[in-house]
C-alpha positions as CSV (number, residue, x, y, z in Angstrom):
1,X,100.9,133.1,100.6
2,X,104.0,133.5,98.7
3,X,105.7,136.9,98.9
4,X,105.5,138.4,95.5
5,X,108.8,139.6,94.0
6,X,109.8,143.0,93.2
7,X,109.0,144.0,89.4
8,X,112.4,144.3,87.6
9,X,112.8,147.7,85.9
10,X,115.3,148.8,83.0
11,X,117.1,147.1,80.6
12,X,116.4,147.0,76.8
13,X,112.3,146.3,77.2
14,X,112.4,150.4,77.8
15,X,114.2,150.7,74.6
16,X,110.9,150.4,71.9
17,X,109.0,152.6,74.2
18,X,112.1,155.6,74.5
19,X,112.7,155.1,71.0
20,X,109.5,155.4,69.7
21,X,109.3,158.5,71.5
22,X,112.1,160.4,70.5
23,X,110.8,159.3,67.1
24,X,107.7,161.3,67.2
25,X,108.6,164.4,69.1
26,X,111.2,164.4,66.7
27,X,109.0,164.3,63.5
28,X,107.0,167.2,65.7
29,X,109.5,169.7,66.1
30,X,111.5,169.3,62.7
31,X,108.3,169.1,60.5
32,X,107.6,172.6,61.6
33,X,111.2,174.0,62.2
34,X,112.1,172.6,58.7
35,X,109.4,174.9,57.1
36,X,109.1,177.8,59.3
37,X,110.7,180.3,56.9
38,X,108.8,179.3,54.0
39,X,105.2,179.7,56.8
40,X,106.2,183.0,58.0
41,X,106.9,184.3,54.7
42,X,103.8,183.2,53.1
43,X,101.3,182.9,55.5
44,X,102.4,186.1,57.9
45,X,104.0,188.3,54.9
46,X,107.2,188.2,57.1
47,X,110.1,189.7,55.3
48,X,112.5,186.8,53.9
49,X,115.3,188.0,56.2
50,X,113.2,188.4,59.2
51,X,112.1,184.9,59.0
52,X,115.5,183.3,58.7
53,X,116.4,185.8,61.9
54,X,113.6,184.1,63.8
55,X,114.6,180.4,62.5
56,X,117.5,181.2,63.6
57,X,116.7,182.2,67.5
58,X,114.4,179.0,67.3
59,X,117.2,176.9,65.8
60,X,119.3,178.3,68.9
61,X,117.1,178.5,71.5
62,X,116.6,174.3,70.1
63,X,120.0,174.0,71.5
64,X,120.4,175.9,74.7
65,X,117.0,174.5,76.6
66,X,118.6,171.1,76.5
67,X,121.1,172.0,78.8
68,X,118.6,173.9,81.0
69,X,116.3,171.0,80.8
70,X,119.1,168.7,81.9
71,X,120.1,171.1,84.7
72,X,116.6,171.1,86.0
73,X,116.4,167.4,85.7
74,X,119.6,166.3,87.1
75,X,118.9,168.3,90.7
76,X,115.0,169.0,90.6
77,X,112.4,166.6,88.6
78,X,114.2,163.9,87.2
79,X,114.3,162.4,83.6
80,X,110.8,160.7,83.6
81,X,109.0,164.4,84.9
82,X,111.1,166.8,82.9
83,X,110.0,164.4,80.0
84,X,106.6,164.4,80.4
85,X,105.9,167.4,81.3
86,X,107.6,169.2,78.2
87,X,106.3,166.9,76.1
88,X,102.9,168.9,77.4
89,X,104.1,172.4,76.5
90,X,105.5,170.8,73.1
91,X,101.9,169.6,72.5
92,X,100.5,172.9,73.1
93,X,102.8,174.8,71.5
94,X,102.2,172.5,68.1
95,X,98.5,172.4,68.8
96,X,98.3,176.3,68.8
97,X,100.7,176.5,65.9
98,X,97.9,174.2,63.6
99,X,95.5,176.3,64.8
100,X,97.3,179.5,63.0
101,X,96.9,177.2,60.0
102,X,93.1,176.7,60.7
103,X,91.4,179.6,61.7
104,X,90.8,182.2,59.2
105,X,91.2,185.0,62.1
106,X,94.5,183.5,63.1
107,X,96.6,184.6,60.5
108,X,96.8,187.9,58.0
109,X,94.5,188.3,55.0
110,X,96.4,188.5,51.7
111,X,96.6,191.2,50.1
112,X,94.9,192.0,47.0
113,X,96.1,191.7,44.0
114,X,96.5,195.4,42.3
115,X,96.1,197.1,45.5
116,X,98.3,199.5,47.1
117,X,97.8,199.3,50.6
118,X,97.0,196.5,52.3
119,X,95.0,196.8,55.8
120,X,96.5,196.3,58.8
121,X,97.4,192.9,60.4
122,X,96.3,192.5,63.9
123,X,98.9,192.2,66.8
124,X,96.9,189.4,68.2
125,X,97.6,187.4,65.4
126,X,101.9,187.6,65.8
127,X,100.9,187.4,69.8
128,X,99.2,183.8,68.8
129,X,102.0,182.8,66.8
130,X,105.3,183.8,68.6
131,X,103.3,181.7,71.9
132,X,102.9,179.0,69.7
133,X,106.6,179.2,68.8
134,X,108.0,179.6,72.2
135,X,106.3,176.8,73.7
136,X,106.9,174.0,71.2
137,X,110.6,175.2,71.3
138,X,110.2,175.3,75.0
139,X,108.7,171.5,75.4
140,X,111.2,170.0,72.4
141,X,114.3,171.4,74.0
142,X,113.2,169.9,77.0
143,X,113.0,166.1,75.7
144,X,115.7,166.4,73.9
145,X,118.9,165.7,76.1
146,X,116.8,163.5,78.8
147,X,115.6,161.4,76.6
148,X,118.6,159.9,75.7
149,X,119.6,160.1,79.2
150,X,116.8,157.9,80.9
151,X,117.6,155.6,78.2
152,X,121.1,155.4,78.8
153,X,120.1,155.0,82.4
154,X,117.7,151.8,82.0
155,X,121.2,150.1,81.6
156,X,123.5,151.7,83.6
157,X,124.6,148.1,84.9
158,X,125.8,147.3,81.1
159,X,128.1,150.2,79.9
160,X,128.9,148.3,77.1
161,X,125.0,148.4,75.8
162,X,124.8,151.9,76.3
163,X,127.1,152.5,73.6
164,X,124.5,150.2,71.3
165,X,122.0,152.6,72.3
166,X,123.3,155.8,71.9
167,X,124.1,154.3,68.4
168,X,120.6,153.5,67.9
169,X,119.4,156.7,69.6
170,X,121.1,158.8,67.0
171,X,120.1,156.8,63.7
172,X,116.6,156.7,64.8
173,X,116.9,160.4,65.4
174,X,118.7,160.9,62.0
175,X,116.3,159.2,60.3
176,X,112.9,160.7,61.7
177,X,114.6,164.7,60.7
178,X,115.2,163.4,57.2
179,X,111.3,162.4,57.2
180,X,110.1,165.9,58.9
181,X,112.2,167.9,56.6
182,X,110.9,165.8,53.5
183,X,107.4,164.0,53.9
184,X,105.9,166.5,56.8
185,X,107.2,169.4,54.8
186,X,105.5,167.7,51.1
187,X,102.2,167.8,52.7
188,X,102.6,171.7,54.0
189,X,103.7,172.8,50.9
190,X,101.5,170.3,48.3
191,X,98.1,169.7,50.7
192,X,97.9,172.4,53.3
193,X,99.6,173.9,56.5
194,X,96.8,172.8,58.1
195,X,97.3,168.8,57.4
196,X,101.4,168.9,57.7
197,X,101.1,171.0,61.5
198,X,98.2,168.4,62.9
199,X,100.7,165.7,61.6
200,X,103.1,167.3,63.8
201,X,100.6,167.2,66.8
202,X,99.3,164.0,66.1
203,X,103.4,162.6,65.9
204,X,103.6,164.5,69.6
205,X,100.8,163.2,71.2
206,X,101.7,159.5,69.9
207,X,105.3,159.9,71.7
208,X,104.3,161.5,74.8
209,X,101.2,158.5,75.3
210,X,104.1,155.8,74.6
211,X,106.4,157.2,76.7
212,X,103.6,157.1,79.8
213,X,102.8,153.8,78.6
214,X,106.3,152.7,79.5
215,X,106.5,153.8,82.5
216,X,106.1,150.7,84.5
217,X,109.6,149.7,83.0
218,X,111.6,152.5,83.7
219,X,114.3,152.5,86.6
220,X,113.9,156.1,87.9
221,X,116.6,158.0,89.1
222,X,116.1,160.8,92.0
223,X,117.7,163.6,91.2
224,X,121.5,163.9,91.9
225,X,122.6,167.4,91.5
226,X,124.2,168.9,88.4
227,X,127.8,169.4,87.5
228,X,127.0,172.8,87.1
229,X,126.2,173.5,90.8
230,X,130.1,172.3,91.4
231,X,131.3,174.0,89.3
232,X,129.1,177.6,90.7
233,X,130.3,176.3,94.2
234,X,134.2,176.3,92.8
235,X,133.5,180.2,91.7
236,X,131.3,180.8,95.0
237,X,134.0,179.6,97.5
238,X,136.6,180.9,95.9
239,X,135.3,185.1,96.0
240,X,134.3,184.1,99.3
241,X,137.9,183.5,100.7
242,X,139.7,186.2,98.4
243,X,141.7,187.3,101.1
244,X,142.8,184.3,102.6
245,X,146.3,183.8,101.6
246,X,147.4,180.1,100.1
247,X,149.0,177.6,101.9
248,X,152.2,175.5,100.6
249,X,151.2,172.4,102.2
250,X,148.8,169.9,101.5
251,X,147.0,169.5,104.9
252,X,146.1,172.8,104.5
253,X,143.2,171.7,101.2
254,X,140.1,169.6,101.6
255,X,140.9,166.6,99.8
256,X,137.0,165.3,99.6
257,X,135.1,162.5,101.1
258,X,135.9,160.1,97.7
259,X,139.2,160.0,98.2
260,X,141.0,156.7,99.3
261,X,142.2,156.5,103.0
262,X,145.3,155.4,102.4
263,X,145.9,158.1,99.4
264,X,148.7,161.0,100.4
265,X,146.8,164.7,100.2
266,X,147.5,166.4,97.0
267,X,148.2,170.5,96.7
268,X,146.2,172.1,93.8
269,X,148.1,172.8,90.5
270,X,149.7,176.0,90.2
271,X,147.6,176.9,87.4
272,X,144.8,179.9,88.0
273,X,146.1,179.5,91.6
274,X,142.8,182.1,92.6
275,X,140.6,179.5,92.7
276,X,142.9,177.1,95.1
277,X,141.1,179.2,97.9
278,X,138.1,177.5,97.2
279,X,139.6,174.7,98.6
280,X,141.4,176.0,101.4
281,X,140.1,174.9,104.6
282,X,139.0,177.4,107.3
283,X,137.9,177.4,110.8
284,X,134.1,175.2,110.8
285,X,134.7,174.5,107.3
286,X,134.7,170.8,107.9
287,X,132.4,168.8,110.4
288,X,134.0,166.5,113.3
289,X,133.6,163.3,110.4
290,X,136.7,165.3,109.0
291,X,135.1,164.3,105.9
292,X,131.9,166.3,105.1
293,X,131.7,170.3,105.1
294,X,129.5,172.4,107.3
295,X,129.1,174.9,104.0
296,X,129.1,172.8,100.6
297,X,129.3,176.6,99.2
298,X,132.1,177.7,101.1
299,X,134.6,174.9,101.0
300,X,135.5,172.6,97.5
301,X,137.3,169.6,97.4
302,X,140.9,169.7,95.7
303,X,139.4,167.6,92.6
304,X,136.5,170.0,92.2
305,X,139.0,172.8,91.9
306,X,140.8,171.0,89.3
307,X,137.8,169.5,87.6
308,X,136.9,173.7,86.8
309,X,140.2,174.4,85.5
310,X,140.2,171.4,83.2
311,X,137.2,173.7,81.6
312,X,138.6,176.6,82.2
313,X,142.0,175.2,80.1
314,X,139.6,173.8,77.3
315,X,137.4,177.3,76.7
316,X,139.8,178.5,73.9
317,X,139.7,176.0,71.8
318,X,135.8,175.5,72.4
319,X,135.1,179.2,71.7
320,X,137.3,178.5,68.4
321,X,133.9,177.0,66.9
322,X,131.7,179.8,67.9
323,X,132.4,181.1,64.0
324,X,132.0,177.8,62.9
325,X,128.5,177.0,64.1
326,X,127.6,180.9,62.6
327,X,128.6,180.0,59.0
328,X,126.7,176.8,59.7
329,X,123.9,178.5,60.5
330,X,124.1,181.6,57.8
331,X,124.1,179.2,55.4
332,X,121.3,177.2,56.0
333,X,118.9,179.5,56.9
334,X,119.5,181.4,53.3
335,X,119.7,178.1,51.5
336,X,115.8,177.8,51.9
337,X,115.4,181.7,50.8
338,X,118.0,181.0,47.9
339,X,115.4,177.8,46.9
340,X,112.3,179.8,47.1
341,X,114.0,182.2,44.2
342,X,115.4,178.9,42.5
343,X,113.5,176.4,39.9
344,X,112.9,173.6,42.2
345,X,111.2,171.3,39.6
346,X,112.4,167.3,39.1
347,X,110.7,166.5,36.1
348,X,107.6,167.6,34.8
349,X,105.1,167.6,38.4
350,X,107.7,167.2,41.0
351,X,109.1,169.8,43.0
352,X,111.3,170.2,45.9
353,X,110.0,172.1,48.7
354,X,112.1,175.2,49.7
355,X,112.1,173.7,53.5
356,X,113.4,170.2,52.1
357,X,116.5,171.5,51.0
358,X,118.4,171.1,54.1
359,X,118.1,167.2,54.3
360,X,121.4,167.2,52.5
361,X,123.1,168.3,54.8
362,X,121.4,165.3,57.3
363,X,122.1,162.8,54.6
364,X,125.8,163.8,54.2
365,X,126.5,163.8,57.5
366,X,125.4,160.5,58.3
367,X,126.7,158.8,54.9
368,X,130.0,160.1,55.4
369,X,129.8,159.0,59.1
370,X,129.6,155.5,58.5
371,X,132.2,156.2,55.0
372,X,134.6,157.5,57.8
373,X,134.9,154.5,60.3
374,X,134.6,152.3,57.3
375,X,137.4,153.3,55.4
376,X,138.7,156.6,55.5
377,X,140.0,156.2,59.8
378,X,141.3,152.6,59.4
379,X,143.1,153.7,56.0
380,X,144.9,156.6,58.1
381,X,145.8,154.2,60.6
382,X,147.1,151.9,58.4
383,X,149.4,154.7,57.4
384,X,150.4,156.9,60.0
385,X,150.3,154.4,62.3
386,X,148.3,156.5,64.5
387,X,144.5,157.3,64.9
388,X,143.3,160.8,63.3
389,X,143.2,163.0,66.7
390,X,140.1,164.6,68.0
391,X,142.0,167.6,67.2
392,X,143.1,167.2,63.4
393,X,139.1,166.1,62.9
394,X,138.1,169.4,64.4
395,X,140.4,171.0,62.1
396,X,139.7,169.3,59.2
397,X,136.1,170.5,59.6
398,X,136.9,174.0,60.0
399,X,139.2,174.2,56.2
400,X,136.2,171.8,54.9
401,X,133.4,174.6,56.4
402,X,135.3,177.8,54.8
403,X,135.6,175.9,52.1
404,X,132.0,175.3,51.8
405,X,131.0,179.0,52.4
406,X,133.3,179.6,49.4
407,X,131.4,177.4,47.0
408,X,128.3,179.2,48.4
409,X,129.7,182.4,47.5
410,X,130.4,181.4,43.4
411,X,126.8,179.6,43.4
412,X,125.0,183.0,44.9
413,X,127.1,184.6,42.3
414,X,126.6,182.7,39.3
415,X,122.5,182.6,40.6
416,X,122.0,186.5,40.6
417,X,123.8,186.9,37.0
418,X,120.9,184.3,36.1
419,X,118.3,186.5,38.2
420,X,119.0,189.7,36.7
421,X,119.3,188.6,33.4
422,X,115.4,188.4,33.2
423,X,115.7,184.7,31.9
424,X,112.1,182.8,31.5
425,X,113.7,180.0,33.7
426,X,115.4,180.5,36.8
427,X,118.9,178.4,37.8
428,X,118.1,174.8,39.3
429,X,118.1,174.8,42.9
430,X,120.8,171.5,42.8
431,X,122.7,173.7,42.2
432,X,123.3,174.3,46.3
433,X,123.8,170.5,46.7
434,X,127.2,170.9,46.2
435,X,127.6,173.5,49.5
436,X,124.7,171.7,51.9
437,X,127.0,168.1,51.2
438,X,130.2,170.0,51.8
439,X,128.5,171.2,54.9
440,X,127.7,168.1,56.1
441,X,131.0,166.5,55.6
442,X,132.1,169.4,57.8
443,X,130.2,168.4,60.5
444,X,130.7,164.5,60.3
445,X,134.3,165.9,61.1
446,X,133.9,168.6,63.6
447,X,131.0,167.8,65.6
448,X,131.7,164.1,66.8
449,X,135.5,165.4,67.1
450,X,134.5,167.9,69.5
451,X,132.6,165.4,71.5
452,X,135.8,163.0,71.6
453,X,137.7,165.7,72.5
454,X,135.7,166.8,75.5
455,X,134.8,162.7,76.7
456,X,138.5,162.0,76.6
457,X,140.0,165.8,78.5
458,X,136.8,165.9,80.9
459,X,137.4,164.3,84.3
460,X,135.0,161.9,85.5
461,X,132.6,163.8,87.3
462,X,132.0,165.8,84.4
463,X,131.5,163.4,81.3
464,X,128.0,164.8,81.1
465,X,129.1,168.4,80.0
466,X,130.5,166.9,76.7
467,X,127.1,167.0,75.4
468,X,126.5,170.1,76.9
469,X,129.3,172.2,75.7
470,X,128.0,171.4,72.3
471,X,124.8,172.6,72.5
472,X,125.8,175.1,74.3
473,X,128.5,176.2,71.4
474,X,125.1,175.5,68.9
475,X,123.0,177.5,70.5
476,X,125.4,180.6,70.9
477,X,126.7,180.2,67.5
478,X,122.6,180.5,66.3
479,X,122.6,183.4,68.2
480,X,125.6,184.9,66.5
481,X,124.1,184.4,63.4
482,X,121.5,186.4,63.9
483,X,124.0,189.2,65.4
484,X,125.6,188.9,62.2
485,X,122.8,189.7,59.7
486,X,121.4,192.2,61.6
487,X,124.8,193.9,61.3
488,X,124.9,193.3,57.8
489,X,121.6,195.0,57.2
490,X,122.3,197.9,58.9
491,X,125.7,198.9,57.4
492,X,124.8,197.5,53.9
493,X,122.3,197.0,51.2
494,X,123.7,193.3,50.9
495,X,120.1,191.9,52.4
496,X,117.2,193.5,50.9
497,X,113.4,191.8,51.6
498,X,114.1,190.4,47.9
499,X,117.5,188.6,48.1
500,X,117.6,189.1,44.1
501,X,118.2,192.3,44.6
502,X,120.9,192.4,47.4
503,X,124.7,190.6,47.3
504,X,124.2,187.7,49.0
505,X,127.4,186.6,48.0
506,X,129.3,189.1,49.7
507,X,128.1,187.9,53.1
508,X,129.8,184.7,51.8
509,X,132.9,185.9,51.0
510,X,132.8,187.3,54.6
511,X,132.2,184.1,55.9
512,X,135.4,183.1,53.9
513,X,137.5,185.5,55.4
514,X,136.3,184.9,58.8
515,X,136.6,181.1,58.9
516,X,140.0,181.5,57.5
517,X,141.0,184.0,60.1
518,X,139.4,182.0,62.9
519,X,141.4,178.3,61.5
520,X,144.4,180.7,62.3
521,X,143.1,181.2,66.4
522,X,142.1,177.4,66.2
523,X,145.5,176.1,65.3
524,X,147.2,178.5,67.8
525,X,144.5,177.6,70.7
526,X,145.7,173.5,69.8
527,X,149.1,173.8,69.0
528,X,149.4,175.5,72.8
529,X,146.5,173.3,74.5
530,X,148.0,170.6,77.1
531,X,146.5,166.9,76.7
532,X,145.3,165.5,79.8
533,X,144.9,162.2,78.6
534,X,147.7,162.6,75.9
535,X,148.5,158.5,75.7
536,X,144.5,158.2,75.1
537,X,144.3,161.0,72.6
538,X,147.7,159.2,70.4
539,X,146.9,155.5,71.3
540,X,146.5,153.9,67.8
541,X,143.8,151.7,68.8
542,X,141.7,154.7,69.8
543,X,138.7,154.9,67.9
């Protein structure tokens, strides 16, 4: 008999099956997200600002898991587990959320018209729906960051058709939150909760059955460990010999096993010299190989130490966008409580949901992406001579985002005179196009120029954290917001449970002030930050 060859794994016949699965968990988590104000409002008689307050934690929460989830991948379960199994929890999460929609019991009774006093809700009901929350934030959060690295894995052999997919990976995943936050969010709002949530369910059981389906395909990774542990182990090993004094020469540091043997030793830079004890070498430190370490927590290569300063030196100007991503999130979180007071009518029978309103900001990003690299970056390469930096994309964003928050501030204005001058129709909720496009212009510059920036300083061994540091910076800055407007509550009458009768506006003008002020620390943090790859960053045929 004929021995039977290995089955080939990876490659682009994984790429329908990861695809379609993003796809769906995607349509899962933003047709509820996209709409969750607008639910808790009406369905749980949540105060307006208490529901953008708890879109916001989700919003943030959205962002942080990924980096847990990829964490917990990279030196635990793998990709393909982590997948699946929070593609479970998503699942239950959603299916529990529909049946809030569906069961009577589940959710508050209205109160009567005319009535005084309404009776009171049952904690079991908020138990039920804040479980529902947590675990389809839970599961999402943990497909969102392996998925698109399992794909990029199934070609790791072609690092030229990994940048086709992540191209894909993205438009796909453009594409399917512009349907959740319109067609998912038509059906809550013009058929029932009931019929958009099980759409949401049905979209999440669809991907998680594909994804199993290819799973004869995939090439599966065992865990590695995560950059993260080196970077503990750099912190670890460096308390551990705080009174161990630094040597001058460099015999005295462990170089690492990776280095060439015919490479000269190299001392650490004199930079945050503390942590250069991490790499100091000690008696039993190192094994008779010379080469591995008896205590992987105790000693740290030279390039490990240097790897953590490279973050260390790139924390300013990363904490710079920390007011950024709050402004971001202020403003759309009270865009959807600005549309529910607005006339949302387009013609005589349609109307755009109050959760819809923030697909501009999806469609203006991704329009003036593919405007940017067709004609506005060759154009000021043409004349400069010179690519536009990482760093002046950044910054262009944060003048472009204050900017944004100032138009909010004159359309809130303009929309309370109309409010409170008890006119039969109320101002046209277009009228926040204007901000929610400005917003996402803001983004197409700042958000992929933060990833540049991080891909291009980051050494090797840490490419992955590029990703990571912006979620990381999204999540926080969702955190922030909601900091920020319970601070606002409490010192001022700005945001009453009825935004027509608070100053909106005012919060705005804040926001003005604050993104100005912080533009100030940003310029300061890059006109002082060092380029490590300085050629790259200037070279005129960088993209």
């Amino acid at each position: 008999m004929e021995a039977q060859l290995p089955r080939r794994t990876g490659g682009w016949i994984t790429f329908p099956f990861i695809i379609a699965s993003s796809v769906g968990l995607t349509l899962a988590f933003g047709g509820w997200t996209s709409n969750l104000i607008v639910y808790l409002i009406k369905e749980f008689d949540v105060e307006s600002i208490d529901a953008a307050q708890i879109s916001n934690l989700v919003n943030g929460a959205g962002s942080l898991i990924p980096v847990v989830a990829a964490i917990i991948a990279d030196s635990f379960l793998g990709c393909f587990s982590t997948i699946w199994i929070s593609s479970i929890i998503s699942l239950l999460g959603t299916n529990l959320l529909a049946l809030t929609a569906t069961v009577d019991s589940l959710r508050p009774k209205p109160c009567e018209v005319g009535s005084t006093s309404c009776t009171s809700k049952p904690k079991v009901q908020y138990v039920v729906l804040y479980a529902a929350i947590v675990l389809a934030t839970l599961g999402s959060g943990g497909t969102r960051s392996t998925l698109s690295t399992i794909g990029a894995d199934q070609l790791a052999d072609k690092p030229k058709d990994q940048g086709i997919f992540f191209n894909w990976f993205f438009f796909f995943w453009y594409s399917a939150s512009v349907v959740a936050s319109t067609a998912i969010v038509y059906v809550e709002d013009n058929v029932s909760w009931k019929a958009g949530f099980f759409i949401c369910a049905a979209s999440n059981i669809v991907a998680l059955v594909i994804f199993l389906l290819g799973s004869r395909f995939y090439t599966k990774f065992k865990p590695q460990g995560s950059p993260f542990t080196s970077l503990a182990r750099v912190i670890v090993a460096s308390i551990s010999k705080r009174q161990v004094a630094l040597p001058s020469t460099a015999e005295d540091f462990f170089q690492g096993c990776d280095v060439a043997p015919k490479s000269l030793p190299v001392v650490p830079s004199k930079t945050f010299r503390y942590l250069n004890r991490a790499a100091i070498i000690s008696e039993g430190d190192v094994k008779p190989d010379g080469c591995s370490t008896s205590n992987r927590w105790r000693l740290c290569s030279v390039q490990e130490v240097e790897d953590f300063k490279t973050l260390i030196k790139i924390l300013p100007l990363w904490s710079s966008s920390f007011f950024l991503g709050t402004t971001i999130g202020v403003q759309l979180s009270f865009s959807v409580l600005q549309a529910l007071a607005m006339d949302r009518h387009i013609g005589p029978s349609f109307q755009i949901p109050a959760g819809s309103i923030q697909v501009f900001v999806l469609v203006s990003t991704a329009l003036f992406l593919a405007l940017f690299d067709k004609f506005l970056f060759p154009t000021w390469r043409n004349l400069s001579g010179r690519s536009l930096t990482p760093l002046q994309r950044i910054g262009v964003g944060h003048v472009i985002n204050f900017v944004s928050m100032g138009v909010s501030a004159l359309v809130e204005s303009k929309r309370l005179n109309v409010a409170k001058s008890n006119q039969v129709v109320p101002m046209s909720v277009l009228w926040l196009v204007p901000q929610l496009v400005l917003n996402g212009i803001g983004e197409a510059f700042h958000y992929p120029g933060q990833v540049s920036l991080y891909y291009q300083e980051f050494p090797i061994t840490l490419k992955n954290m590029a990703t990571a540091m912006i979620s990381m910076l999204v999540g926080i800055a969702f955190y922030l917001t909601t900091v920020l407007i319970d601070v606002v509550r409490r010192t001022t009458t700005w945001l009453p449970g009825n935004i027509n009768n608070g100053r909106l506006d005012n919060v705005y003008w804040i926001l003005v002030v604050g993104g100005i002020l912080n533009f100030g620390y940003y310029v300061i943090c890059a006109w002082f930050y060092n380029h490590k790859n300085l050629n790259k960053v200037d070279s005129p045929s960088d993209e």
